[in-house]
MOPAC internal coordinates of N, CA, C and O (Angstrom, degrees):
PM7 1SCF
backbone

  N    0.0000 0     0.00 0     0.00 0    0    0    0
  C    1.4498 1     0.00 0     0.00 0    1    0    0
  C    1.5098 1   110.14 1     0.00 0    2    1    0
  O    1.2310 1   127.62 1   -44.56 1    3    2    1
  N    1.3448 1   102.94 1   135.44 1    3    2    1
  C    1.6921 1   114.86 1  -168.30 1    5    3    2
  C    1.9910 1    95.76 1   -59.08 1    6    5    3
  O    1.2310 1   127.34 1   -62.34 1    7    6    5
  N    1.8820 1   103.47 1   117.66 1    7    6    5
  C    1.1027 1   104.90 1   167.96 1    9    7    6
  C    1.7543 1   129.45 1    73.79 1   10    9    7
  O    1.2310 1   132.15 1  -173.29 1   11   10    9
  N    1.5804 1    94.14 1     6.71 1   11   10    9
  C    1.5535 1    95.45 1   160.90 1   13   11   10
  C    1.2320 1   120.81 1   -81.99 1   14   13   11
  O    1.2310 1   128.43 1   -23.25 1   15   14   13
  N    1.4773 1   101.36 1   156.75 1   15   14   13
  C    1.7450 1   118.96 1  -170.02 1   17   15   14
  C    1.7969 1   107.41 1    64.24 1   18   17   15
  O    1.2310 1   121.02 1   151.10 1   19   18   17
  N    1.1264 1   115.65 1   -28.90 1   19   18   17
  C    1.6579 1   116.00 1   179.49 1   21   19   18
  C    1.7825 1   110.79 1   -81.35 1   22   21   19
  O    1.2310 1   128.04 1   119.74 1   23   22   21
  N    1.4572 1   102.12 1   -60.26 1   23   22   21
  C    1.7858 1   119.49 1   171.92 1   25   23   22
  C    1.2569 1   102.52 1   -80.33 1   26   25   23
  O    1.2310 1   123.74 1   107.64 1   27   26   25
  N    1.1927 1   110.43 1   -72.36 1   27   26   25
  C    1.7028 1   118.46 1  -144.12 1   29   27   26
  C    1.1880 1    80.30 1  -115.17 1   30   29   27
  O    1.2310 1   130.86 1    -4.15 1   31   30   29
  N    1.6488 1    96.64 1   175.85 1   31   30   29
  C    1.4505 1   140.33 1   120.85 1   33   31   30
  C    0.9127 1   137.47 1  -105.65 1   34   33   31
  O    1.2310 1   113.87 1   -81.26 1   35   34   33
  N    1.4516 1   129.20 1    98.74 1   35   34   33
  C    1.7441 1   120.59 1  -141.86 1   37   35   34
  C    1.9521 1    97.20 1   -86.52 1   38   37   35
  O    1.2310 1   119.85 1   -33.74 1   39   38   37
  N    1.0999 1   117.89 1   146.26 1   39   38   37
  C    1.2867 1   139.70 1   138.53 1   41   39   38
  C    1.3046 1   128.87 1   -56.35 1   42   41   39
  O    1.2310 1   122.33 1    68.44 1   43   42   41
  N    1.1647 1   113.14 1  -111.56 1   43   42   41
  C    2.0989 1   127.77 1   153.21 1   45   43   42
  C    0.9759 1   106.65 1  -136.98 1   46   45   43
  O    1.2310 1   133.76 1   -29.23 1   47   46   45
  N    1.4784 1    91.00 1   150.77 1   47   46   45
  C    1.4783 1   119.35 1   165.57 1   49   47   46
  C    1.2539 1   107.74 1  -132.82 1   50   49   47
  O    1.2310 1   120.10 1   -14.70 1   51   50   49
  N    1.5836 1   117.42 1   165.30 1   51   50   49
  C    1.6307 1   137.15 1   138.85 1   53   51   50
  C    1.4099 1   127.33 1   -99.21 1   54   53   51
  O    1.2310 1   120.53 1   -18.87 1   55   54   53
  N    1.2960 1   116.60 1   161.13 1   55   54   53
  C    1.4301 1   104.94 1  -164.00 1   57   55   54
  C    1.6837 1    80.69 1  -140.93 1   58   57   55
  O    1.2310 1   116.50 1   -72.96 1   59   58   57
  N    1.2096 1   124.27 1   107.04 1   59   58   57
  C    1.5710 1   124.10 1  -166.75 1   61   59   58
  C    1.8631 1    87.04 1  -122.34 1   62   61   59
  O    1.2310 1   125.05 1   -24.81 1   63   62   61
  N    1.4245 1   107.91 1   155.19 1   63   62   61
  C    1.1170 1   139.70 1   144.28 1   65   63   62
  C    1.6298 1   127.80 1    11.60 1   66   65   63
  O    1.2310 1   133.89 1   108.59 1   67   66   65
  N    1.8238 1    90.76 1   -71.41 1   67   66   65
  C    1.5950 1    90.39 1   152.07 1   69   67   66
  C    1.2430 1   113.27 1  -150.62 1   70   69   67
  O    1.2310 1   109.33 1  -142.57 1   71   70   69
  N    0.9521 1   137.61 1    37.43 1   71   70   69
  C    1.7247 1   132.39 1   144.41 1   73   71   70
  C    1.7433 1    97.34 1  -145.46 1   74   73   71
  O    1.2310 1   122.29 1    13.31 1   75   74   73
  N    1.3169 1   113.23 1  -166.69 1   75   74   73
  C    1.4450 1   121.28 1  -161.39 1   77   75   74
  C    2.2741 1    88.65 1  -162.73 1   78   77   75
  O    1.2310 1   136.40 1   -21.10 1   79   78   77
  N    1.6825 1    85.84 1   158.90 1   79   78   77
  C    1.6780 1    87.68 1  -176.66 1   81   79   78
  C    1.4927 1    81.42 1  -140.02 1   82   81   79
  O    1.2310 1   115.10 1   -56.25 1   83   82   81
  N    1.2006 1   126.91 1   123.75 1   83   82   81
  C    1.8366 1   151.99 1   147.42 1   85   83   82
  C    1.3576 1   104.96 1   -78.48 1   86   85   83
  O    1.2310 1   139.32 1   -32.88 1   87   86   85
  N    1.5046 1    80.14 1   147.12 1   87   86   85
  C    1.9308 1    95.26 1  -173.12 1   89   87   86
  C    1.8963 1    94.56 1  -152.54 1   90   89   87
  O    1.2310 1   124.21 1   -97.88 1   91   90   89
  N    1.6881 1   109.53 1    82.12 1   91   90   89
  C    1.3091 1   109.86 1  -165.49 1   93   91   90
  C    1.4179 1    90.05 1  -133.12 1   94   93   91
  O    1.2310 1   124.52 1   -20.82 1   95   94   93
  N    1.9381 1   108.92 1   159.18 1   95   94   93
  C    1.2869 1   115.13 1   155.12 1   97   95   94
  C    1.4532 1   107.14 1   -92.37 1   98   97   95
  O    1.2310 1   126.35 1   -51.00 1   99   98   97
  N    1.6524 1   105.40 1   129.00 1   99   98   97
  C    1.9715 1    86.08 1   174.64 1  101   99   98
  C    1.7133 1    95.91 1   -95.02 1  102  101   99
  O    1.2310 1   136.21 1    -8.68 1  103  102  101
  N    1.3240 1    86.21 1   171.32 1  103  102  101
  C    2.0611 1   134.96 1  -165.17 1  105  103  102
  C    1.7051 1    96.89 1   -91.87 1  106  105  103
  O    1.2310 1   120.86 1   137.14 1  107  106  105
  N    1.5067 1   115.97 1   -42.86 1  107  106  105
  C    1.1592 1   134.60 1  -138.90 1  109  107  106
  C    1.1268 1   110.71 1  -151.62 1  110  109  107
  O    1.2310 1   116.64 1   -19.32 1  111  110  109
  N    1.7389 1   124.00 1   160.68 1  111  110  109
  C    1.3520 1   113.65 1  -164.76 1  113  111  110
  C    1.3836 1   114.02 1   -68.23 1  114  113  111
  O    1.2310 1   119.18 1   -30.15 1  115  114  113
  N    1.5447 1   119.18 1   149.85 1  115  114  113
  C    1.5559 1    99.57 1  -178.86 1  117  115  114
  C    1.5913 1   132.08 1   -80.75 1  118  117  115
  O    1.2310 1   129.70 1   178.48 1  119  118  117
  N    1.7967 1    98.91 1    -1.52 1  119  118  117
  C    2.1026 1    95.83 1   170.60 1  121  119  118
  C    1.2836 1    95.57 1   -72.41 1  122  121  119
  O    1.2310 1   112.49 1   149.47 1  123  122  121
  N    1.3262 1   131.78 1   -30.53 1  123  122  121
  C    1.6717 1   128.70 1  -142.82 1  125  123  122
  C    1.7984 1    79.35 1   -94.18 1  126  125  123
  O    1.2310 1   104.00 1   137.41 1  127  126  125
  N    1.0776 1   147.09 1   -42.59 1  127  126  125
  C    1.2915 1   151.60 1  -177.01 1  129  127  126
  C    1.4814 1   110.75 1   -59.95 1  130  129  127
  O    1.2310 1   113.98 1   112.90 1  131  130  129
  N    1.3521 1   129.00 1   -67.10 1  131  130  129
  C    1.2297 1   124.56 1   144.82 1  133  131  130
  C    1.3914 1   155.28 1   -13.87 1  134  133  131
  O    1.2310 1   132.53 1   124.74 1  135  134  133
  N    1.6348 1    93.41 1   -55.26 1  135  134  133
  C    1.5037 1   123.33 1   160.22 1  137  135  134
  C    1.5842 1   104.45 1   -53.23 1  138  137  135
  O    1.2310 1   136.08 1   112.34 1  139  138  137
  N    0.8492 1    86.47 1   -67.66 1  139  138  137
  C    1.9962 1    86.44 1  -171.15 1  141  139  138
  C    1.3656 1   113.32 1   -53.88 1  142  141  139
  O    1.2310 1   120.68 1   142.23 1  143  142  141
  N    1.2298 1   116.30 1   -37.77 1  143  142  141
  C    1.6521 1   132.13 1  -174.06 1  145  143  142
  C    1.2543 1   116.17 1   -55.50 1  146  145  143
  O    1.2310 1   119.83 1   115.20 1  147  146  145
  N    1.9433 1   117.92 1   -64.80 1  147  146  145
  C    1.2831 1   112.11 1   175.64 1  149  147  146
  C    1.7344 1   111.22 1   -82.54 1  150  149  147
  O    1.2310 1   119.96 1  -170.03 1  151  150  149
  N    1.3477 1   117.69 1     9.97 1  151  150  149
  C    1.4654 1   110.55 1   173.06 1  153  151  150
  C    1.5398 1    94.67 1   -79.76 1  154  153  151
  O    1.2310 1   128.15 1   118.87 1  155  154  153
  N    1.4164 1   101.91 1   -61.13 1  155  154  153
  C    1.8691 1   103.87 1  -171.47 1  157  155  154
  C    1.5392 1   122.49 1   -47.44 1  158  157  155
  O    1.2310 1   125.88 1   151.87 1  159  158  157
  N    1.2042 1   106.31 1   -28.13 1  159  158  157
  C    1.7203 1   117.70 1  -170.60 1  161  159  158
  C    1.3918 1    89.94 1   -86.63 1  162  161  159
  O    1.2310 1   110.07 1    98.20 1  163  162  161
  N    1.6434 1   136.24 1   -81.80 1  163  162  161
  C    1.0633 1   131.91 1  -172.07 1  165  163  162
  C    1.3229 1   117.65 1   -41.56 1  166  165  163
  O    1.2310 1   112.66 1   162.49 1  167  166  165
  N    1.5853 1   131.47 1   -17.51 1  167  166  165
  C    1.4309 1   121.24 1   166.30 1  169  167  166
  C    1.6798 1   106.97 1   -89.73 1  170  169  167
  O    1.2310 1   108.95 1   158.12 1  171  170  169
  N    1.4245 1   138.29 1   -21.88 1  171  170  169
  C    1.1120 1   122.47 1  -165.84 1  173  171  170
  C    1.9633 1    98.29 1   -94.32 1  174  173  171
  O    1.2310 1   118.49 1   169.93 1  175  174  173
  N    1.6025 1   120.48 1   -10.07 1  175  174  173
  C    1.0331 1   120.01 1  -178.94 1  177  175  174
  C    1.6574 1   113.74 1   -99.51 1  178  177  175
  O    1.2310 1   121.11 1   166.18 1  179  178  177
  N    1.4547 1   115.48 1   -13.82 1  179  178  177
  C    1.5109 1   127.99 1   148.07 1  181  179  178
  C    1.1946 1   109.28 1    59.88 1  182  181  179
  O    1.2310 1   121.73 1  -125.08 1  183  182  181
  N    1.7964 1   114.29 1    54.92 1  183  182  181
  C    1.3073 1   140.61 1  -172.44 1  185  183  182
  C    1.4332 1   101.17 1  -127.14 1  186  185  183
  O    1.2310 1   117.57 1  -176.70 1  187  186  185
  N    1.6674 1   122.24 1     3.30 1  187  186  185
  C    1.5124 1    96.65 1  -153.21 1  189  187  186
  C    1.2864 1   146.87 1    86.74 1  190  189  187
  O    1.2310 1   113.65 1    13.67 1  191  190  189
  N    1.1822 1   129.62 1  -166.33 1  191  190  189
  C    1.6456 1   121.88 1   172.18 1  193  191  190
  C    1.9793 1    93.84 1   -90.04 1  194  193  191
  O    1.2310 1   144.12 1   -45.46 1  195  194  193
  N    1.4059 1    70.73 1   134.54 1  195  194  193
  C    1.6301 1    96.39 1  -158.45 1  197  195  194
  C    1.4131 1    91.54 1  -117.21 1  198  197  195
  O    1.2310 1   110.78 1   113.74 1  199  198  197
  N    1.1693 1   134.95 1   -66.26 1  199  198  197
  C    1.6060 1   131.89 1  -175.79 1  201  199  198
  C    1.1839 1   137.97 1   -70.60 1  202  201  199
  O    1.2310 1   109.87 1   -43.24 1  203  202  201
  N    1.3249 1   136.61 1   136.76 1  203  202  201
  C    1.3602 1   134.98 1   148.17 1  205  203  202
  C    1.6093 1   124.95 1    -6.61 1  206  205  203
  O    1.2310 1   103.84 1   -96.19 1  207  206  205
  N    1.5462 1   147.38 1    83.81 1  207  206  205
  C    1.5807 1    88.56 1   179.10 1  209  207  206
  C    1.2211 1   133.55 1   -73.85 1  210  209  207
  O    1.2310 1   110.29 1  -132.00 1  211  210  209
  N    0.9903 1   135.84 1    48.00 1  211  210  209
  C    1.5985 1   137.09 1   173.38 1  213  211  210
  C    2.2139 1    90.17 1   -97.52 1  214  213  211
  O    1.2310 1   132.19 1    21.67 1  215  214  213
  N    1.5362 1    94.06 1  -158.33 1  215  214  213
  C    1.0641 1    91.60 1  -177.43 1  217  215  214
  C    2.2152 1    74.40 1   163.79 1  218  217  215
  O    1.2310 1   124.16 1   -28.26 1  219  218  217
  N    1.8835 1   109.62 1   151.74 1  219  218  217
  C    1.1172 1   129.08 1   172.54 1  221  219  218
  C    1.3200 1   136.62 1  -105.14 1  222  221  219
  O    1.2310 1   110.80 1  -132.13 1  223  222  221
  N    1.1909 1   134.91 1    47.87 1  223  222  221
  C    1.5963 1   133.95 1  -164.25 1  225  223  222
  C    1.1593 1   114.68 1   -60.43 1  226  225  223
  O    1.2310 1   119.97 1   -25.10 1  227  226  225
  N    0.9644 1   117.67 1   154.90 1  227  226  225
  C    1.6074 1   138.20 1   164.40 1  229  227  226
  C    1.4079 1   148.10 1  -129.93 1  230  229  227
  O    1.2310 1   105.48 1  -133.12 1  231  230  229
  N    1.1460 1   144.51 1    46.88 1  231  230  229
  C    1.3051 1   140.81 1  -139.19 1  233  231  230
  C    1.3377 1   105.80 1   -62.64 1  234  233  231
  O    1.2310 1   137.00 1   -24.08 1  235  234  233
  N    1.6554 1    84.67 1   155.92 1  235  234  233
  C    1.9384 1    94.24 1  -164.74 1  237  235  234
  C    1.7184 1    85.72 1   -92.15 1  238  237  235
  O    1.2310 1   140.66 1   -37.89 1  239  238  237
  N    1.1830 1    77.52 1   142.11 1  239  238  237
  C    2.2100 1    79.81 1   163.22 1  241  239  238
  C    1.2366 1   124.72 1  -109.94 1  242  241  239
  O    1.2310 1   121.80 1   165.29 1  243  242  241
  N    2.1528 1   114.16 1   -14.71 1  243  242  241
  C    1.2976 1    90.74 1  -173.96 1  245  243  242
  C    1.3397 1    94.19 1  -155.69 1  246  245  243
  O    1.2310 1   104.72 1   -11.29 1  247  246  245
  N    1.2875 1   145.83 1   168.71 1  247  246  245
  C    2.0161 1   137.08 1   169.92 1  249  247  246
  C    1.3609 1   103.67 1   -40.97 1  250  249  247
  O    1.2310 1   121.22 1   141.56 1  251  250  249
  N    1.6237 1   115.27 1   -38.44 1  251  250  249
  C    1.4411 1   105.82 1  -169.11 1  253  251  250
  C    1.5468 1   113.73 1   -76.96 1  254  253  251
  O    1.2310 1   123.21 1   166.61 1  255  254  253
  N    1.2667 1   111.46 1   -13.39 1  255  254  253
  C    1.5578 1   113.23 1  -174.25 1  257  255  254
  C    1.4743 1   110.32 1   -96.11 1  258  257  255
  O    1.2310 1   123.05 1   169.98 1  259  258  257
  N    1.7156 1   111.76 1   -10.02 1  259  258  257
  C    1.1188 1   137.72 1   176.32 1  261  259  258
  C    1.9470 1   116.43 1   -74.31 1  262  261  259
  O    1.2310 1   139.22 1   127.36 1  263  262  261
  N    1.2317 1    80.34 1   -52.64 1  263  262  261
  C    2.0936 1    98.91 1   171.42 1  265  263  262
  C    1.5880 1   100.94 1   -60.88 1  266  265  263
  O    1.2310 1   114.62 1   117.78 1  267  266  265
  N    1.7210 1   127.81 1   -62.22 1  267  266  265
  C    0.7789 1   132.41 1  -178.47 1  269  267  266
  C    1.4848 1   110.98 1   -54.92 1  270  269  267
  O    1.2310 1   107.83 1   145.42 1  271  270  269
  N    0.7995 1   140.31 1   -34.58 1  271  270  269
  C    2.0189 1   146.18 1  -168.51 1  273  271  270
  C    1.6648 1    92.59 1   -59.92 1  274  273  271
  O    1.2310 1   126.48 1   112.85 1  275  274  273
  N    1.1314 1   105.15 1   -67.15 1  275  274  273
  C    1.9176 1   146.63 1  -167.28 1  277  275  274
  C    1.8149 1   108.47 1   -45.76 1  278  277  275
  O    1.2310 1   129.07 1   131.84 1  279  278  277
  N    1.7318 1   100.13 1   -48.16 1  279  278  277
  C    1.1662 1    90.31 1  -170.97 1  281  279  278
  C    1.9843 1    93.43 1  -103.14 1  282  281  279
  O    1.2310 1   124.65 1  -177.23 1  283  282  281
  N    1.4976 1   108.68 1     2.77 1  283  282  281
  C    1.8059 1    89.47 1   160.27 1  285  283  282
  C    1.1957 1   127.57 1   -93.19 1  286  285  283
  O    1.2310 1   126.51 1  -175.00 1  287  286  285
  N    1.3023 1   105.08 1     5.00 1  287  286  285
  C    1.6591 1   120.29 1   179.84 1  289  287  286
  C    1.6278 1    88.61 1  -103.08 1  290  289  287
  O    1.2310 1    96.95 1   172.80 1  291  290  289
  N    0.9895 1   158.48 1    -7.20 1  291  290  289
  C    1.2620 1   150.98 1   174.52 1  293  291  290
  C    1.7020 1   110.39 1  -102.05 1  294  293  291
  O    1.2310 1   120.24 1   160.02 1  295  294  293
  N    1.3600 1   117.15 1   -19.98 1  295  294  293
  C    1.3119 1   106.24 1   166.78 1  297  295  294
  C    1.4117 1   119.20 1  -115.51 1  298  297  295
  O    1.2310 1   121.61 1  -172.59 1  299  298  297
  N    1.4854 1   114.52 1     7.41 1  299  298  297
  C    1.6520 1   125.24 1   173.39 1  301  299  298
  C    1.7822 1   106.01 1   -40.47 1  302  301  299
  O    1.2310 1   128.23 1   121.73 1  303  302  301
  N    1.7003 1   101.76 1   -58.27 1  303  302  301
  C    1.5672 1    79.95 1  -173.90 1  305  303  302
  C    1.1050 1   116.12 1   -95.13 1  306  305  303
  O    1.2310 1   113.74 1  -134.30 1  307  306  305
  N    1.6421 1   129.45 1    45.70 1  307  306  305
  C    1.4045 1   134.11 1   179.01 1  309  307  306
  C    1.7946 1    96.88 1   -52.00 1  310  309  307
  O    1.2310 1   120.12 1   -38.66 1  311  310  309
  N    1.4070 1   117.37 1   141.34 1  311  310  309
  C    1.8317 1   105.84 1  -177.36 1  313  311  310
  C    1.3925 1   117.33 1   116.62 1  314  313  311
  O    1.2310 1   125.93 1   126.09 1  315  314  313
  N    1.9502 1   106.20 1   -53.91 1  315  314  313
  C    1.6187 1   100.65 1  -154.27 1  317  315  314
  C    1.7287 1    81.92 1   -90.05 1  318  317  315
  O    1.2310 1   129.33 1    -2.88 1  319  318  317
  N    1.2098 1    99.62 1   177.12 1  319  318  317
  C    1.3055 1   133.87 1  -168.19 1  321  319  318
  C    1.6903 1   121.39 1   -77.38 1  322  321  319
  O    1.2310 1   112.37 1  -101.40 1  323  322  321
  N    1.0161 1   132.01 1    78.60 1  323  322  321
  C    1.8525 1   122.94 1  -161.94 1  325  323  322
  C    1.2544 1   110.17 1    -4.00 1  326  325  323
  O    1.2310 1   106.41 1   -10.15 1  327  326  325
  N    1.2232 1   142.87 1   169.85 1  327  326  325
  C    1.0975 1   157.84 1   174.77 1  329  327  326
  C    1.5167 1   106.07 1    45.88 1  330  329  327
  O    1.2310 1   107.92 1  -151.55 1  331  330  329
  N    1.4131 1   140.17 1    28.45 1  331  330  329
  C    1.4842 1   148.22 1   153.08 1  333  331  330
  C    1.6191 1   119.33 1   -83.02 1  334  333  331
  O    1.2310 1   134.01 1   156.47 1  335  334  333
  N    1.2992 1    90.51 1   -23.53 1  335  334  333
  C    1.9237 1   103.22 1  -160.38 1  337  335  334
  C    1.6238 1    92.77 1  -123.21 1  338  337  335
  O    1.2310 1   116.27 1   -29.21 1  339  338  337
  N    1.2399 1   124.69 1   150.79 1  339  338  337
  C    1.3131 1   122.32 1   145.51 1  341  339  338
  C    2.1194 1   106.97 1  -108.76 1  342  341  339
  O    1.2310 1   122.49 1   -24.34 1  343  342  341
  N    1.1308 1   112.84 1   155.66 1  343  342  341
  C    1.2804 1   110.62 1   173.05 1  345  343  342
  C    1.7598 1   106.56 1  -124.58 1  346  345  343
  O    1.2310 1   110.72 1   -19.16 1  347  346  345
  N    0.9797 1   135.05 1   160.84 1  347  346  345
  C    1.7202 1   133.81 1   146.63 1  349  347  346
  C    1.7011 1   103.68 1  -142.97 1  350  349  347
  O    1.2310 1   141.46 1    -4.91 1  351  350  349
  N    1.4295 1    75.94 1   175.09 1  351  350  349
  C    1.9738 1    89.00 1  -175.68 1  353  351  350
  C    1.4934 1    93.00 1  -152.54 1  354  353  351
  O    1.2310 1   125.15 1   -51.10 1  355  354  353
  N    1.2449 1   107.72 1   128.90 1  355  354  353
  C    1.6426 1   111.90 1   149.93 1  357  355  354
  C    1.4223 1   112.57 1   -46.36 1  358  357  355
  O    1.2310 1   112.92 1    14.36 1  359  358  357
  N    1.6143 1   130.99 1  -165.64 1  359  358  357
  C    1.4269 1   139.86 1  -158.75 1  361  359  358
  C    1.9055 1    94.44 1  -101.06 1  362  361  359
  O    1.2310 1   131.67 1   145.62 1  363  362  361
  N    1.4785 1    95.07 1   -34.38 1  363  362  361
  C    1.8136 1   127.19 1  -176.09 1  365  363  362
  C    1.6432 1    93.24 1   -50.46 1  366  365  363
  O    1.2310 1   131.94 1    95.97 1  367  366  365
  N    1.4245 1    94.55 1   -84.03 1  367  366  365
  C    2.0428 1    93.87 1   167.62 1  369  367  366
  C    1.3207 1   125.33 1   -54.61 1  370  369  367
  O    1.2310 1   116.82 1   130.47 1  371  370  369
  N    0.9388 1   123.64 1   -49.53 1  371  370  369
  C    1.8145 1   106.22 1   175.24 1  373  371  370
  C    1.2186 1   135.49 1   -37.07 1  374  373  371
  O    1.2310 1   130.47 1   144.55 1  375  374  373
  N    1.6319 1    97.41 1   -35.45 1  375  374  373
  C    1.5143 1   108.40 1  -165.32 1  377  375  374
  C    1.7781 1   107.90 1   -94.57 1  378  377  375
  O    1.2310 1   127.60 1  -154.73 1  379  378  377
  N    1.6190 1   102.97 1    25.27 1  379  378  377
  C    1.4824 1   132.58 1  -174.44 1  381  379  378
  C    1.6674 1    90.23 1   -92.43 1  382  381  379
  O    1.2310 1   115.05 1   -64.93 1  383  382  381
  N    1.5192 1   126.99 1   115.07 1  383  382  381
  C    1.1478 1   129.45 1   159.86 1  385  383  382
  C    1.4452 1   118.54 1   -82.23 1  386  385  383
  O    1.2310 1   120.10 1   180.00 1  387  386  385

């Protein structure tokens, strides 16, 4: 995974259609984390400038805001069709009921 153990430590994510929701601790500052992110993706997906530059953070403040993050990234692509979305979870999220 682009930048684990170096940037981040990813949590979950989705990777939908047309936007995506991250759920990481960063290593590193998070524009400089970013920066690299949609440069690296937009060159291995070979579309071009692909992103927004803006981008939405949020810091978690507490386990409960943590459960909550976890299970809205798990129902974001409630709708699309299997194989449209990819999802993952660390061991941290899974064990998110």
């Amino acid at each position: 995974m682009l930048g684990e153990g170096k940037a981040v430590t990813h949590q979950s994510w989705v990777i939908m259609p047309n936007h995506v929701h991250l759920l990481f601790t960063p290593l590193k500052p998070l524009p400089q984390i970013m920066k690299t992110w949609k440069g690296v993706s937009a060159r291995k997906i070979g579309k071009g400038s692909i992103w927004q530059p803006n981008y939405r953070d949020t810091l978690i403040r507490n386990s409960e805001h943590f459960v909550n993050a976890v299970r809205y990234i798990r129902r974001n692509p409630r709708g699309l069709r299997e194989g449209t979305f990819t999802l993952w979870e660390s061991e941290r999220a899974k064990s998110v009921k």
